[in-house]
Structure formats: structure tokens, C-alpha cells
C-alpha positions in Angstrom: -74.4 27.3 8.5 -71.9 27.5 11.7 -75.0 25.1 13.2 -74.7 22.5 10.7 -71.0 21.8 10.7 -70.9 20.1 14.1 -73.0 17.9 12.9 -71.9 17.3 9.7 -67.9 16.7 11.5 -70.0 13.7 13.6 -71.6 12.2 10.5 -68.5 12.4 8.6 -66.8 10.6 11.2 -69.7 7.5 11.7 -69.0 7.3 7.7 -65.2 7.2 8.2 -66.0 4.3 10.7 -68.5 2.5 8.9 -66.3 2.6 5.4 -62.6 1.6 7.2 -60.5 0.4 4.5 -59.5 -3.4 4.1 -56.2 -4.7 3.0 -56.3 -4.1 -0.9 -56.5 -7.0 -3.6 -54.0 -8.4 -5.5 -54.5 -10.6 -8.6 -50.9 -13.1 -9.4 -50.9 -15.2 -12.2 -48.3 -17.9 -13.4 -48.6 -21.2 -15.2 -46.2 -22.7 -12.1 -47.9 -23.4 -9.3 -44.5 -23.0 -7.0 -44.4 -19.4 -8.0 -48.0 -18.9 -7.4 -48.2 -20.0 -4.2 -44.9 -18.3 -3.7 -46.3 -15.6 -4.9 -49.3 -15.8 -2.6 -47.1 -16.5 0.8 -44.9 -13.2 0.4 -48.2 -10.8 -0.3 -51.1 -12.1 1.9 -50.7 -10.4 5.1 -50.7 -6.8 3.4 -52.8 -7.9 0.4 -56.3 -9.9 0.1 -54.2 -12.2 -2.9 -56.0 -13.6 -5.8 -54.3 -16.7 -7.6 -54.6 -17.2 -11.3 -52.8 -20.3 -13.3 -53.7 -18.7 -16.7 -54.0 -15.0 -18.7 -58.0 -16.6 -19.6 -58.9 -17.5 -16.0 -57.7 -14.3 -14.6 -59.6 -12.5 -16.8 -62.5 -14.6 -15.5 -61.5 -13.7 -11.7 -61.5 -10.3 -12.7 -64.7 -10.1 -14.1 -66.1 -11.8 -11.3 -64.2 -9.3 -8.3 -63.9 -6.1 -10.0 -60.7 -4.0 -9.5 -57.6 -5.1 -7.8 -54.5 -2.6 -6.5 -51.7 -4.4 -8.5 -51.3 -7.6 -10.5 -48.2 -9.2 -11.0 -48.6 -12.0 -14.1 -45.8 -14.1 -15.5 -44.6 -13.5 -19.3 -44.2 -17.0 -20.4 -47.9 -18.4 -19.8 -49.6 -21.0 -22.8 -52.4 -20.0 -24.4 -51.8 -15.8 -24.1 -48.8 -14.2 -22.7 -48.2 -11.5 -19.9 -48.1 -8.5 -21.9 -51.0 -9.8 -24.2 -53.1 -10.7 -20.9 -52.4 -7.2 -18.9 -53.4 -5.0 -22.1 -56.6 -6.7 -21.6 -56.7 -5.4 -18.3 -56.5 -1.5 -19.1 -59.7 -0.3 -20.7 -62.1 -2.0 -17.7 -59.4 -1.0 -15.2 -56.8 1.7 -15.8 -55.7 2.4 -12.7 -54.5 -1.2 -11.9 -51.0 -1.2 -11.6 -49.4 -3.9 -13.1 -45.7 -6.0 -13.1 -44.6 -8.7 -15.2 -42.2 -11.0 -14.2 -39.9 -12.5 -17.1 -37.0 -15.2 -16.9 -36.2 -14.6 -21.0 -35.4 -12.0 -23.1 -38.6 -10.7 -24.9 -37.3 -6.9 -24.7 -40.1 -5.8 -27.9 -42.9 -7.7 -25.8 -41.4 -5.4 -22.6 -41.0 -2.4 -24.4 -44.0 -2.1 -26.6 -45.9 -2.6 -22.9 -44.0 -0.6 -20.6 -44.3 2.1 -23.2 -48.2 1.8 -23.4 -48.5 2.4 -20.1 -49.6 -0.9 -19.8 -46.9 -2.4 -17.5 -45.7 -0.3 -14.6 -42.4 -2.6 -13.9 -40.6 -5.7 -15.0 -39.2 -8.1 -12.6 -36.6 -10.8 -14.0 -36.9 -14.7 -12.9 -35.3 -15.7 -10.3 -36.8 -12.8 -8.3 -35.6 -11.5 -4.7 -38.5 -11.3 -2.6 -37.7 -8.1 -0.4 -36.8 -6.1 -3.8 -40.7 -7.6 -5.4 -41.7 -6.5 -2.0 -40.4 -2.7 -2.2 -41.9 -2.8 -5.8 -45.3 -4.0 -5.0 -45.6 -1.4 -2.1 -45.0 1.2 -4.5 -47.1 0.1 -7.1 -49.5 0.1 -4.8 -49.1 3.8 -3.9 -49.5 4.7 -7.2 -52.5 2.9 -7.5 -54.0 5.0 -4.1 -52.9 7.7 -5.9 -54.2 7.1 -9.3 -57.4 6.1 -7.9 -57.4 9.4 -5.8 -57.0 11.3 -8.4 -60.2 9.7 -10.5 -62.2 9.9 -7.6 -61.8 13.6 -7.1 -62.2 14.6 -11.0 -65.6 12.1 -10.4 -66.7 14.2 -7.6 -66.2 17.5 -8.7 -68.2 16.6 -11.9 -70.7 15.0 -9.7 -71.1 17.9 -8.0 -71.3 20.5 -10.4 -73.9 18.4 -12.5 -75.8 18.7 -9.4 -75.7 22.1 -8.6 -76.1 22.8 -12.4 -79.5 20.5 -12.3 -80.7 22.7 -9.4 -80.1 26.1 -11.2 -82.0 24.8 -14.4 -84.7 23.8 -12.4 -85.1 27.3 -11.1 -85.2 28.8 -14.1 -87.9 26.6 -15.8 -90.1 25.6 -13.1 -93.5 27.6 -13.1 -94.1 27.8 -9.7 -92.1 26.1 -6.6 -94.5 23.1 -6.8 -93.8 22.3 -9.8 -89.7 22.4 -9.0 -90.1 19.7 -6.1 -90.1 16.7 -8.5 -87.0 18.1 -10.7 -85.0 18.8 -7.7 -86.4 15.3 -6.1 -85.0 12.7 -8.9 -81.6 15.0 -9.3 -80.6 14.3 -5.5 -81.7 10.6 -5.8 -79.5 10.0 -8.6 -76.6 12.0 -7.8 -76.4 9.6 -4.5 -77.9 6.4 -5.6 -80.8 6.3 -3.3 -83.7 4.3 -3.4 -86.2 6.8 -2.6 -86.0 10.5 -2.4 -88.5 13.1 -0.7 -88.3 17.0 -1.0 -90.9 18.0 1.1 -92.2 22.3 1.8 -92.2 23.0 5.5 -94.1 25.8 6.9 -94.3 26.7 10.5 -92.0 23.9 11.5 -94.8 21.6 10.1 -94.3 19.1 6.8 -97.0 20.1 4.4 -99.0 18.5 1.7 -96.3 20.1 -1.0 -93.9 17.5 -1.9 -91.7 15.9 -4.6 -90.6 12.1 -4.5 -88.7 9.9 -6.6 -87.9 6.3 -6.4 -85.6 4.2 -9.6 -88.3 1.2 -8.6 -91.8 3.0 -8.9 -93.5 5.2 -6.3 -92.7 6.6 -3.1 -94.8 6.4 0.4 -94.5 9.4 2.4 -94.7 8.6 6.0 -92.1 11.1 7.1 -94.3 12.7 10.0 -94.0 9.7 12.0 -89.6 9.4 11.4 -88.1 11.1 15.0 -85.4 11.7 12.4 -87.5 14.0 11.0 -89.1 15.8 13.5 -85.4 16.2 14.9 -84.2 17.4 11.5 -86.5 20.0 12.2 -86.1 21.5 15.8 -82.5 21.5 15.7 -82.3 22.3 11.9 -79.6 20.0 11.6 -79.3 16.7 9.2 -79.9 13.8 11.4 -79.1 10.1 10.4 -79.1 6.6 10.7 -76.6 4.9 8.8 -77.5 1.4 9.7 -81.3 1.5 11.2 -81.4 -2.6 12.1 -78.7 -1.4 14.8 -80.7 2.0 15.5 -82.7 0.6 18.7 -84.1 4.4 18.4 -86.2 3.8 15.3 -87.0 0.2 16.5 -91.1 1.6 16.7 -91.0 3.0 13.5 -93.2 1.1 11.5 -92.1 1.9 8.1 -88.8 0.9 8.7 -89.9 -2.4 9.6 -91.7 -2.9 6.5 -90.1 -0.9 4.0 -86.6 -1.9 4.0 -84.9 0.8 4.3 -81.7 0.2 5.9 -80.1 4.1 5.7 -82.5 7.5 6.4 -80.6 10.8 5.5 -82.6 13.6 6.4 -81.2 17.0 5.6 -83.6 20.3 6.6 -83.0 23.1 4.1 -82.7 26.5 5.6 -83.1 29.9 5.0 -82.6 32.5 7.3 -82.7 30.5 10.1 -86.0 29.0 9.2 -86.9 25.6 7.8 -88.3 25.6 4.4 -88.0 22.3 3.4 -86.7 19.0 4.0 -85.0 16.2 1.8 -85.1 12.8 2.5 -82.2 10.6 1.0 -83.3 6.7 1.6 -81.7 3.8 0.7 -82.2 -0.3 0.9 -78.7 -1.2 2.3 -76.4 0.4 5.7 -75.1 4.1 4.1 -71.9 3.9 1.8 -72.1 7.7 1.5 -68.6 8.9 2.0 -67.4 11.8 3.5 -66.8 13.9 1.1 -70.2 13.4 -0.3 -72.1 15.4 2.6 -69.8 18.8 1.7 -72.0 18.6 -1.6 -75.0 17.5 -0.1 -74.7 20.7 2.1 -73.9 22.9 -0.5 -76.7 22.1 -3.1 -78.8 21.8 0.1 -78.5 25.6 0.6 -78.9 26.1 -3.1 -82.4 24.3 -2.9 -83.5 26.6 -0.3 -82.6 29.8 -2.6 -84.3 28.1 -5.2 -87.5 27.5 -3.3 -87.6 30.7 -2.0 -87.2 32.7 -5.4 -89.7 30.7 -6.8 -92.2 30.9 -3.8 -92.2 34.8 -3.9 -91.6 35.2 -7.9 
């Protein structure tokens, strides 16, 4: 294992690179289109700010960019108010923060929202900038926070799907043959890649004993001629490329060339001190694995190679 980690630090650290984040989007929305484009001025050098005139077109924008950090939405709009237009917002995106600004009374409209969790603050009309400003920052902490928080329950159930997939397979596959397919598709769609290959290695050699899986149809093996591979191997450490147009050392590679395959994860899985097996993780686009994702890769890589081995001797 202690040979692996090096490695795995340096591909973490590529993916940290590759996946730097931008400045976080904001949605505003007001009827006025003073406030709006005040509204836009104050935010857009911390915030990628979207502009809204109306609770129906900023559902529109929404559907059309996905999740935002904060939005801040006027009470008093025609058609739908604030607090009508925000508890829209919650069941596609609850961990938006949102803030309604308000130049009347409408404390049951306030309350009813603020109490629903659906609006984090309420800002009166005529607003001071730097106190929206202190607000917004923290809204958008929470919203890092909140969207932590979701992202670690997803990955820890992620993960132990995975590794529960894995044990299944070991206990009803026949024969480690027939576990290469079961084990193949679980890996390819625990990390969304667009071809998958498990593949027995004996004597440092690929053999003919393999299981693939692709969401689009069948799979070509042509892993014999990757250097990836053949690296994966002799140093029995997961090699990469995360972006292979910019790889000038896979420029020869045929397949690449004509497959489309814009990401090659190859991890070799090990067994005292020999390699067993390799998997191949593919995908059509430059790798948006993150981080955190190659801890579990790892882990139900070495729970493949018990696997294999119990069933190759049972």
C-alpha cells in the first residue's frame, strides 16, 4: 500500500489543479431594473451574477444553469412574488441560500418563509450595501457548508454501495471469470465512465480473462498497446492521464486517436506484492474525478484483489 500513496498524493494534486474553483453564481431578481443592475454592480467581482426581471424568468435561468450559491429576489414583483418564487426554488435546489429584500410590511409572507426554511434572511428597501454585502458573504458560507455536508453523506453512500457490490459479487460468482463483468459495470457506474475494463494479469502479462462495460454498447480492448498500462504494471502503481489531447506521451497511441477518450485511469490491483489484475476507468471528456474519489477507488481496488483471489483458489 505504502507504494501507492505517493502516487495517489500527485494524482490528487493534478485533480485539485485541473478542478480549481470559480467565483460562485448568484441569481438577483427585481422588477426595477436600477436595483438589478445595482444589484449586479456590488456582487460581480466575488460572484459570476445572474440578472432576473421576473419570479417566471428566473425560474427559466435556473433551469437553464443549474445551482447558484445565493439568490437574492425582490418581494414585490407582478405576476408571483418573492416568497412564492423562492419556495419554487427548494425541492430542485435545497442548498441554495436565499434573501428577500422587502420595502413593505408583509410580515405573514416573511414569516411563513423564513420559518420553512425557505428564506435564509430578509433585507428591508432602501438597503445599505456593505451590511447586503456582510450578508451575502455569509449566506454564501452556509451554502459551502451545506453543500459540503451533501457531498460527504453522497460519498460515503457511494462508497459503501460500491464496496457492498464488490462483496456480493464474491459471494455469487461461480468462478473468478464469471466475477469480472459484475465487478466491471459496478466501477463504471460508481464513476461515470464511459468504458470500463477488469482485466486478470498473470506473470506481469494481461491475459485473455477480462470483464468490460460500456453505458453505449461494447468495449475494444486494446490495453496491451497503452504505456499507461504497461507502467501500471512495473511499478504497480495507478498511472493517469487526465487530459490525453495535452499528453504528448500518448500522442502514438492509436486508440486514443480514434476512440475519443479524453481521460485513461488505470489502477493495477495487488496482492501481495503481485499484480493480479488491472482496471481501466475511461472516459470521453478531460477527468472530473475529484480527490476524494481515488481514496475509494483504492480501497475497493484492494477489495477486488481479495475477491479475485478467494475466488481463483475456492
Amino acid at each position: 500500500m505504502n507504494n501507492i500513496l505517493p502516487e495517489l498524493d500527485n494524482i490528487k494534486r493534478q485533480l485539485m489543479s485541473l478542478n480549481r474553483p470559480k467565483k460562485p453564481k448568484m441569481l438577483v431578481v427585481d422588477d426595477e431594473p436600477d436595483n438589478l443592475d445595482l444589484l449586479y454592480r456590488t456582487f460581480r467581482r466575488d460572484f459570476n451574477v445572474l440578472k432576473a426581471d421576473s419570479g417566471i424568468k428566473a425560474l427559466e435561468l435556473l433551469n437553464a444553469e443549474g445551482e447558484v450559491a445565493v439568490i437574492i429576489s425582490d418581494q414585490r414583483m407582478p405576476e408571483m412574488k418573492g416568497t412564492e418564487f423562492l419556495s419554487k426554488t427548494v425541492p430542485q435546489f435545497p442548498n441554495t441560500v436565499r434573501i428577500i429584500l422587502t420595502g413593505f410590511t408583509d410580515i405573514e409572507d416573511l414569516v411563513d418563509a423564513i420559518n420553512s426554511g425557505q428564506v435564509y434572511k430578509y433585507i428591508t428597501k432602501p438597503w445599505d450595501p456593505n451590511e447586503l454585502k456582510v450578508v451575502v458573504q455569509r449566506a454564501a458560507e452556509t451554502y459551502d457548508l451545506l453543500k459540503q455536508r451533501t457531498e460527504e453523506l453522497h460519498r460515503a453512500q457511494i462508497q459503501t454501495q460500491l464496496l457492498a457490490t464488490v462483496m456480493q459479487t464474491a459471494q455469487e460468482a461461480t468462478n473468478l471469470e464469471a466475477s469480472l463483468d459484475p465487478i466491471a459495470i459496478a466501477f463504471s457506474d460508481n464513476f461515470l465512465a464511459d468504458a470500463c475494463i477488469l482485466q486478470v494479469v498473470e506473470a506481469q502479462t494481461l491475459t485473455a480473462a477480462q470483464g468490460t462495460h460500456s453505458p453505449s454498447g461494447t468495449v475494444e480492448n486494446w490495453l496491451s498497446n497503452d504505456p499507461l498500462v504497461k507502467e501500471a504494471i512495473a511499478t504497480q502503481n495507478i498511472q493517469c492521464s487526465l487530459n490525453v489531447s495535452a499528453d504528448t506521451a500518448l500522442a502514438d497511441v492509436a486508440h486514443y486517436q480514434t476512440s475519443g477518450i479524453q481521460a485513461h485511469l488505470v489502477v493495477p490491483i495487488v496482492y501481495r506484492s503481485q499484480v493480479i489484475a488491472l482496471m481501466s476507468l475511461q472516459w470521453k471528456q478531460p477527468c472530473t474525478l475529484r480527490p476524494d474519489e481515488l481514496i475509494t477507488l483504492h480501497l475497493a481496488s484492494q477489495q477486488v484483489a481479495l475477491v479475485l483471489v478467494s475466488l481463483k483458489f475456492s
